[in-house]
C-alpha positions in Angstrom: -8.8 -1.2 -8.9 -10.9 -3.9 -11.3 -13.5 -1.7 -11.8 -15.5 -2.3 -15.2 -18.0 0.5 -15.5 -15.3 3.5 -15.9 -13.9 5.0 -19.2 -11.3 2.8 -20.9 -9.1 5.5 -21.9 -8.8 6.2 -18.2 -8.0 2.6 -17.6 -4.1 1.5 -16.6 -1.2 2.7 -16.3 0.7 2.4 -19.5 0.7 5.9 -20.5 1.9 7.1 -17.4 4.6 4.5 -17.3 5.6 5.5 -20.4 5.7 9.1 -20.1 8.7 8.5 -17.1 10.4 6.8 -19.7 10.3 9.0 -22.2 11.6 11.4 -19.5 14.0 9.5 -17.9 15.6 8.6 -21.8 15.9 12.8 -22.7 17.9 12.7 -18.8 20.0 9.7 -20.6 18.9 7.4 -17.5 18.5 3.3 -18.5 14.9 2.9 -18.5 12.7 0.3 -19.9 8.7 -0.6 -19.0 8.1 -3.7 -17.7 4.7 -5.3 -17.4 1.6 -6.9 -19.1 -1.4 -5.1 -21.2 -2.2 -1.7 -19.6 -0.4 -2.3 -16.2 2.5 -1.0 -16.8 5.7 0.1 -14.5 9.0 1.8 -15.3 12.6 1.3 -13.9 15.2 3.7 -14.4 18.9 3.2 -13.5 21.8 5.5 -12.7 24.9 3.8 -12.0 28.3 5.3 -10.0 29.9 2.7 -9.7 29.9 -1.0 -8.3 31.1 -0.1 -4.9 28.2 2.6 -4.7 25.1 1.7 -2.7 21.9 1.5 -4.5 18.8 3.2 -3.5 15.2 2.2 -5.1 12.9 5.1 -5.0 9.3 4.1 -6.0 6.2 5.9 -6.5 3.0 3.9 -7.7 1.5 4.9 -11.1 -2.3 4.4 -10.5 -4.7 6.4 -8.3 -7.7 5.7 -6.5 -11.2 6.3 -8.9 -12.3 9.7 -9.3 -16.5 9.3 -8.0 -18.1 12.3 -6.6 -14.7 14.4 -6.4 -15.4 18.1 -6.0 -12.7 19.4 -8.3 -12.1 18.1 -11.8 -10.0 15.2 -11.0 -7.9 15.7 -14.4 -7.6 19.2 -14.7 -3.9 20.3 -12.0 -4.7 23.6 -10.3 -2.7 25.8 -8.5 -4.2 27.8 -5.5 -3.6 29.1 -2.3 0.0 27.4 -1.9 -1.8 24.0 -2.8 -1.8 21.2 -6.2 -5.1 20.0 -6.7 -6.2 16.9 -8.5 -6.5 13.2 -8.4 -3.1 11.6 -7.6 -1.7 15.1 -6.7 -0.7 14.0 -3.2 -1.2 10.1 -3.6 1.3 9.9 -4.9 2.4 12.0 -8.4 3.9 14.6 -5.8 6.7 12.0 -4.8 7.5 11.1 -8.7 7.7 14.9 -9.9 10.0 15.2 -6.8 12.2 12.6 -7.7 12.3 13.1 -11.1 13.2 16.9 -11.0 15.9 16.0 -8.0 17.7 13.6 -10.2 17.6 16.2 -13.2 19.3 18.8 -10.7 21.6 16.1 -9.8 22.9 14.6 -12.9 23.5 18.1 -14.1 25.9 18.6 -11.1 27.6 15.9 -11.9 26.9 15.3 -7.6 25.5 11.5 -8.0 27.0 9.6 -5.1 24.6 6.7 -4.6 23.6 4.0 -7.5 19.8 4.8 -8.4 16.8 2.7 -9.4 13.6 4.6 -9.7 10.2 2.7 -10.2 6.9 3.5 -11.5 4.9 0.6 -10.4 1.7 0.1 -11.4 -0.9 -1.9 -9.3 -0.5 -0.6 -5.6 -4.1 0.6 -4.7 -5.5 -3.0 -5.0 -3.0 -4.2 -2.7 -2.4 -6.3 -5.3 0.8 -5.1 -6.2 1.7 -6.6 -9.8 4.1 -3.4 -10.8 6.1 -4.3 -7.7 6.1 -8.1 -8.4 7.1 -7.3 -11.7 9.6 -5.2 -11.2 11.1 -7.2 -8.8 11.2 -9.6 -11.5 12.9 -7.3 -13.7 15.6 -6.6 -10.7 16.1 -10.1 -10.3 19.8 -10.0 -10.4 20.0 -6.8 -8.9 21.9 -5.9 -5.7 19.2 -3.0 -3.9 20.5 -2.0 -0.8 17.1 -0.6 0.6 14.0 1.3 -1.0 11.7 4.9 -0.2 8.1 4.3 -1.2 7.2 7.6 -2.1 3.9 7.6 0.1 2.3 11.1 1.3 3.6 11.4 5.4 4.4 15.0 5.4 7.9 14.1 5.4 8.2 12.2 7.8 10.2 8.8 7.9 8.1 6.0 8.6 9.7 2.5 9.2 6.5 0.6 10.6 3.6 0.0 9.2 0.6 -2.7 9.6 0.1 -5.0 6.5 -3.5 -5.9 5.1 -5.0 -9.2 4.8 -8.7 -9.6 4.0 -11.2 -12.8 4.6 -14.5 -14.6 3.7 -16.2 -16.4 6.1 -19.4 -18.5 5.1 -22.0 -20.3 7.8 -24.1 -23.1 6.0 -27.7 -24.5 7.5 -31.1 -26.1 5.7 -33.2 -24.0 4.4 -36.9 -24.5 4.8 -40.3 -22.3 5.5 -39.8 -20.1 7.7 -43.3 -21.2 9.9 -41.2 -24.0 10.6 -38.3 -22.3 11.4 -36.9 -25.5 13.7 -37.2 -27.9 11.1 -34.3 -25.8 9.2 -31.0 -24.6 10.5 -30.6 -20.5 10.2 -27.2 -19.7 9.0 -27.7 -16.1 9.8 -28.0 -16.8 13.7 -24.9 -18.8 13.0 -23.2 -16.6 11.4 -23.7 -14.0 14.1 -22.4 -16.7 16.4 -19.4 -16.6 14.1 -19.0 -12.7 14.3 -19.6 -12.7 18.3 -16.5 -15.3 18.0 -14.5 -12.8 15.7 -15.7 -9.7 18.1 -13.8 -11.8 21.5 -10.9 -12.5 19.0 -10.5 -8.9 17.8 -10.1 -7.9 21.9 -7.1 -10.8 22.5 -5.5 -9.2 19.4 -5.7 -6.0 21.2 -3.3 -7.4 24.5 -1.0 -8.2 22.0 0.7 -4.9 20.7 3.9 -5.0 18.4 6.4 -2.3 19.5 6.4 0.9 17.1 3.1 -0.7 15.6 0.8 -1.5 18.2 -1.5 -4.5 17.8 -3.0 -6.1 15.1 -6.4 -5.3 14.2 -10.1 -7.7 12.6 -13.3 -6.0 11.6 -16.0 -7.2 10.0 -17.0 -4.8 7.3 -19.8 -6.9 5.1 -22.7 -8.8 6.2 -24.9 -10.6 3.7 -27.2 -14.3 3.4 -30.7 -15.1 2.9 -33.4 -15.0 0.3 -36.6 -13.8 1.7 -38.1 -13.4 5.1 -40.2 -16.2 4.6 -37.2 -18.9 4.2 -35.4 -20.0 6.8 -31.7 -19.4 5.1 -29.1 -22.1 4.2 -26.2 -19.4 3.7 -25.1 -16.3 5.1 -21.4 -14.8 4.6 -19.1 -11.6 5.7 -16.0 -10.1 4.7 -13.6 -9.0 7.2 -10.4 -6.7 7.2 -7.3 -7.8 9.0 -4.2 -5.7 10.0 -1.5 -7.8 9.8 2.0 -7.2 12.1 5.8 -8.6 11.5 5.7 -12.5 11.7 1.6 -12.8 10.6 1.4 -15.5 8.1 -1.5 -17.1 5.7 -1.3 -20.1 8.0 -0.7 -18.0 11.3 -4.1 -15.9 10.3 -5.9 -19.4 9.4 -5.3 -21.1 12.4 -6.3 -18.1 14.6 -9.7 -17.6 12.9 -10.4 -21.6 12.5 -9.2 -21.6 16.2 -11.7 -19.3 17.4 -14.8 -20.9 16.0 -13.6 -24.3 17.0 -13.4 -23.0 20.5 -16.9 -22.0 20.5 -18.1 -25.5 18.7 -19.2 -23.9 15.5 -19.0 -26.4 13.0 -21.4 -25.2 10.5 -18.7 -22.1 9.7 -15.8 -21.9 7.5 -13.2 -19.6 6.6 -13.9 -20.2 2.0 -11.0 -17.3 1.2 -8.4 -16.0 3.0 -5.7 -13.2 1.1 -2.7 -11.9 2.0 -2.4 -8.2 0.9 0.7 -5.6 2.0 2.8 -6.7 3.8 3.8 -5.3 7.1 6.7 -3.0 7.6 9.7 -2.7 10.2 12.7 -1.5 10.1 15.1 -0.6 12.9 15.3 3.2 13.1 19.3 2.3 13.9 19.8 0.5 10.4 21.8 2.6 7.9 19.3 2.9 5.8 17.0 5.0 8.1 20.1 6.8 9.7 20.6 7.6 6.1 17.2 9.2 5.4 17.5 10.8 9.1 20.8 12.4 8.2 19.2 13.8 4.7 15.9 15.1 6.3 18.1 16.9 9.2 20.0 18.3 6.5 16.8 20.1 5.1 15.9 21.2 8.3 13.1 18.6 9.0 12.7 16.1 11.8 14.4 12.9 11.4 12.6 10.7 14.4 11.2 7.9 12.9 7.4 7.1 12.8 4.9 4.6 12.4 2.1 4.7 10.4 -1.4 2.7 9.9 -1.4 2.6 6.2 0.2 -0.1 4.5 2.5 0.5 1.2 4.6 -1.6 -1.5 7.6 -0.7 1.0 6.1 -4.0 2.7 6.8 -6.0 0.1 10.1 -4.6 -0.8 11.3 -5.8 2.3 9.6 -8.7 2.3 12.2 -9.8 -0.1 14.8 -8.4 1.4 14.9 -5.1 0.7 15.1 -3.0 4.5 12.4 -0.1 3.5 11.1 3.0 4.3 8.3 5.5 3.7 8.6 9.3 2.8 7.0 11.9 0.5 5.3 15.3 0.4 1.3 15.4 1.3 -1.3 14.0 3.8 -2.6 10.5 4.2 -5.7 12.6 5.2 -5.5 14.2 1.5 -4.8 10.8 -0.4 -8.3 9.2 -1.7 -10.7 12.8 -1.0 -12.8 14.4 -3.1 -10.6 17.2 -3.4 -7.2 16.0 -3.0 -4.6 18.0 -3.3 -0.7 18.5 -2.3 1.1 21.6 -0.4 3.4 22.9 -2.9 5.8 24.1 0.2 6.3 20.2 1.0 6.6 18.9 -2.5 9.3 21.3 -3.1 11.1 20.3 0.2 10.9 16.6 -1.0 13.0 18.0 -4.0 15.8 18.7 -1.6 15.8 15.5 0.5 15.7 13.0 -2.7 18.4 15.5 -4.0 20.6 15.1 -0.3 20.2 11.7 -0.4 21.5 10.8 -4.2 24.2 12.9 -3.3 25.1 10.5 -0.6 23.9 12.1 2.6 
């Protein structure tokens, strides 16, 4: 997550990435790790045959950092039904499922669908370089859809909001502050700008996507000024945008720009705006979901479809063009604590779906 002041040796995912392979080779799965320095992915491949549909399966590599957790975040422990540790539920649990499925799979001989199963490194940015370069790798690749491996208590989720996030600077003319008119304060301005943001946030909210709701702005980060006793040229905030199907870079740009210009702030400007995941719908009737229904009825588990507020790398998946799902064993509520863990009673029950579902279901 570019942080600098954390061990080294804890630092990337190579290891990890490597390890699948390692695994995936002693299975005799196709696998090679793709990637630059220590963020690594892997991508396995198990072929039927041509006319076979191909399934992607991916689970992210990297975890959230390990401050102030309660347990040791390193140390896997069994207790009371439950798997404790840093990336037990978010998301190693889906990985261990897959992998062990496809073991029991292949040595049934039961493999009905082609399979591509990704490590990817990067996902907890929301930068998302192990899917970009696995897509890369996949270039010429015919996936028919993709399971990110996220912790919904097995549910299927085919909606989710996307992420995009945004610095917005207000300039004045500085000066001392017992002639605070001779200056221009770019704090007041800026909290001109953020009353502007506040009445944009509540038009986003008439404007609800179905199975998602609407899209979402908060300001999280206020910050300008020098000292009380100078009148400040500069303020600034960063601001957290939930994105929905059809948002855009240039969409999210002209809404913002649009708001202030409406109020005639001119002494305000969006300096950065990034696109992070990317939203996620797909139509609980396409094959794909009716697929993943059929498997998770077939393990006795509800196969309705939900929505979730997270976003994943399924988001980008079908961005380009992959339809995409989410499903895997844990909590969201688990994923990031300081004592995260996984219920062992769900991770084996993921076992079984990945293992209905390569067998055609």
């Amino acid at each position: 997550m570019g942080r600098t002041d954390i061990d080294p040796g804890w630092v990337g995912e190579q290891r990890y990435a490597e390890l699948v392979h390692q695994q995936l080779r002693k299975l005799r799965v196709d696998s090679v790790v793709v990637g630059a320095g220590t963020r690594q992915s892997v991508v396995g491949e198990v072929h039927v045959s041509r006319s076979a549909e191909t399934l992607l399966i991916a689970s992210h590599l990297d975890t959230v950092p390990v401050d102030n957790m309660s347990i040791d975040p390193f140390e896997p422990r069994i207790e009371h039904g439950r798997l404790s540790g840093r990336g037990s539920c978010d998301t190693k649990a889906g990985m261990a499922a897959l992998m062990a499925a496809l073991e029991r799979v292949l040595a049934r001989g039961s493999l009905a669908r082609n399979l591509v199963l990704v490590g990817e490194a990067d996902e907890e940015s929301s930068g998302s370089t192990g899917v970009r370069d696995v897509l890369l790798h996949l270039a010429t690749r015919k996936i028919d859809w993709a399971i990110a491996t996220e912790p919904t208590e097995l549910r299927m989720v085919n909606a989710h909001k996307g992420t995009a996030w945004a610095r917005v600077e207000a300039h004045g003319r500085a000066c001392h502050s017992s002639e605070p008119r001779r200056g221009r304060n770019a704090i007041v301005t800026l909290a001109r700008a953020i009353g502007c943001l506040s009445e944009l946030s509540d038009q986003l909210e008439q404007h609800a996507y179905p199975g998602l709701g609407p899209g979402t702005l908060s300001v999280g980060v206020v910050a300008g000024g020098q000292a009380p006793n100078i009148v400040p040229d500069r303020a600034w905030l960063l601001m957290d945008r939930r994105t929905l199907p059809g948002d855009t870079s240039a969409s999210l740009r002209g809404e913002i720009e649009g708001a202030f210009a409406a109020q005639g702030l001119m002494d305000v400007e969006l300096s950065e705006l990034r696109m992070g995941k990317h939203p996620l719908f797909t139509a609980p009737t396409h094959a794909a979901a009716l697929a993943c229904q059929r498997a998770l009825a077939r393990c006795g588990l509800n196969p309705d479809p939900v929505s979730v507020a997270f976003a994943t790398d399924a988001g980008l998946f079908a961005h380009e063009g992959i339809p995409s799902l989410v499903l895997g064993p844990g909590s969201i509520t688990q994923a990031h604590t300081d004592a995260e863990y996984v219920e062992i009673d769900q991770l084996e029950r993921t076992v079984g779906i990945f293992e209905a579902l390569l067998e055609g279901a």
